[in-house]
GUVEX-835178 format. One record per residue (C-alpha): z, y, x; residue number from 1; residue in one letter. Coordinates in steps of 0.02 Angstrom, whole numbers. Layout:
# residues N
NODE        w        v        u   sevo   tornu
NODE        Z        Y        X    NUM       a
...
# end
This chain:
# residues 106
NODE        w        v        u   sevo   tornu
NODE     4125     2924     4574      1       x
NODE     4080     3104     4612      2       x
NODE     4184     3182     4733      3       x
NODE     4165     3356     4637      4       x
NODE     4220     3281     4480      5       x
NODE     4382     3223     4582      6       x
NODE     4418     3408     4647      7       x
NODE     4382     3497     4500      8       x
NODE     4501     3385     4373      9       x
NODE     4628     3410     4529     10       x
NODE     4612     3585     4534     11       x
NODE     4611     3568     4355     12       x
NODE     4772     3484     4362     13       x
NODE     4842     3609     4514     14       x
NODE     4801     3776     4395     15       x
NODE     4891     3677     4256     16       x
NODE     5047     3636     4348     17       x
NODE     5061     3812     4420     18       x
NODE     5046     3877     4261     19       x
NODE     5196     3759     4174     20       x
NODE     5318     3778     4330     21       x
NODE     5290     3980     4326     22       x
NODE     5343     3967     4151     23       x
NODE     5482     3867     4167     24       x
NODE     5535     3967     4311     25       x
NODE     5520     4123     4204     26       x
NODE     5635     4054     4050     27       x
NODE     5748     4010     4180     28       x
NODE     5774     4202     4262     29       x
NODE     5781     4260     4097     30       x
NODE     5929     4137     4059     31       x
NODE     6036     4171     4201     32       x
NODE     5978     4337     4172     33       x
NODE     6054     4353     4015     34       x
NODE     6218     4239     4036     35       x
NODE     6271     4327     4227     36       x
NODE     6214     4501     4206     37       x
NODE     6156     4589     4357     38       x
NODE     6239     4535     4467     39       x
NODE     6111     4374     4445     40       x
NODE     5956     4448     4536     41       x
NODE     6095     4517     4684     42       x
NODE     6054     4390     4831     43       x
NODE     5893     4365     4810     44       x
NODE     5831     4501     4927     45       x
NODE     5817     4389     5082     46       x
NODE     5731     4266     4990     47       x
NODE     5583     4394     4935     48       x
NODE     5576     4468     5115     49       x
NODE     5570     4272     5200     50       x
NODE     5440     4230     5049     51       x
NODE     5353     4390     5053     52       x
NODE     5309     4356     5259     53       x
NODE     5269     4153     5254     54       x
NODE     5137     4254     5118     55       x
NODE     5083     4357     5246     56       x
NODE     5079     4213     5372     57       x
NODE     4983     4106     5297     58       x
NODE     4851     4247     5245     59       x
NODE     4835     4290     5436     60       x
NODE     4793     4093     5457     61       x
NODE     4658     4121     5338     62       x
NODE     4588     4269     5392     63       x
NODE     4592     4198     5559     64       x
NODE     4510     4035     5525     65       x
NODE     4388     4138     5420     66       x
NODE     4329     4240     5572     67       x
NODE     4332     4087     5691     68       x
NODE     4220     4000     5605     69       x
NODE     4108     4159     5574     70       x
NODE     4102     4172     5762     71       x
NODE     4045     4018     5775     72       x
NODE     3931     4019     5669     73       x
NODE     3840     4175     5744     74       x
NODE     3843     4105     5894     75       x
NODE     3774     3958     5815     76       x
NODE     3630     4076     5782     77       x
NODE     3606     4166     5940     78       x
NODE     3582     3986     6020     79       x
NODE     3457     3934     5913     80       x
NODE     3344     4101     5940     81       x
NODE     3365     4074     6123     82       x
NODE     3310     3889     6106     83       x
NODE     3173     3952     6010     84       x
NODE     3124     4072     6131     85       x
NODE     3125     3953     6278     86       x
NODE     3013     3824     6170     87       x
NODE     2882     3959     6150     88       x
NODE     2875     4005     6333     89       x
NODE     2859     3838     6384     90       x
NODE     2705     3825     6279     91       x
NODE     2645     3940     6386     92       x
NODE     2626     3807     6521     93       x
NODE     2545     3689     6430     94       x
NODE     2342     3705     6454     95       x
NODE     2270     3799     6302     96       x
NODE     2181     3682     6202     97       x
NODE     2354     3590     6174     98       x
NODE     2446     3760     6159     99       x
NODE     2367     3790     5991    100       x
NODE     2407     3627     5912    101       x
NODE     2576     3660     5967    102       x
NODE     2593     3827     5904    103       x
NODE     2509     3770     5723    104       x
NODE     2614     3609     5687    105       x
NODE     2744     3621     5572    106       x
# end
């Protein structure tokens, strides 16, 4: 089968999934919530801070992979003008009658 058809009925599945364990998640706050008072949400300070930086973390990953590959890509680029540019001065040493054959072909 199609390998898109795979990844979109996973992410499919992924979005779904997210979307029933934030509920449940939810109902269960507001539960404990409303049986211990406020002295539920009390600890959970460290957690947000620890979850709050492996956030962070794993955005700098992806912004750094992100540029990496940018570079690369550029310099991807740069090489291929330069390979073009050395191709076209080599032409220049070929006699002229096969120059313009050269320069024509696609």
């Amino acid at each position: 089968m199609n390998p898109v058809f795979f990844g979109a009925i996973f992410a499919l599945l992924l979005a779904t999934g997210i979307i029933v364990l934030l509920e449940a998640g939810r109902r269960i706050g507001a539960r404990r919530l409303a049986d211990e008072g406020e002295t539920a949400a009390k600890g959970f300070g460290a957690i947000e801070t620890a979850v709050f930086a492996l956030l962070g973390l794993i955005l700098a990953f992806s912004f750094s992979g992100a540029f990496a590959r940018f570079d690369a890509r550029r310099h991807l680029v740069v090489a291929e003008a330069n390979d073009i540019g050395t191709v076209f001065l080599r032409i220049d040493l070929l006699p002229t009658d096969a120059q313009g054959t050269l320069l024509r072909s696609p």
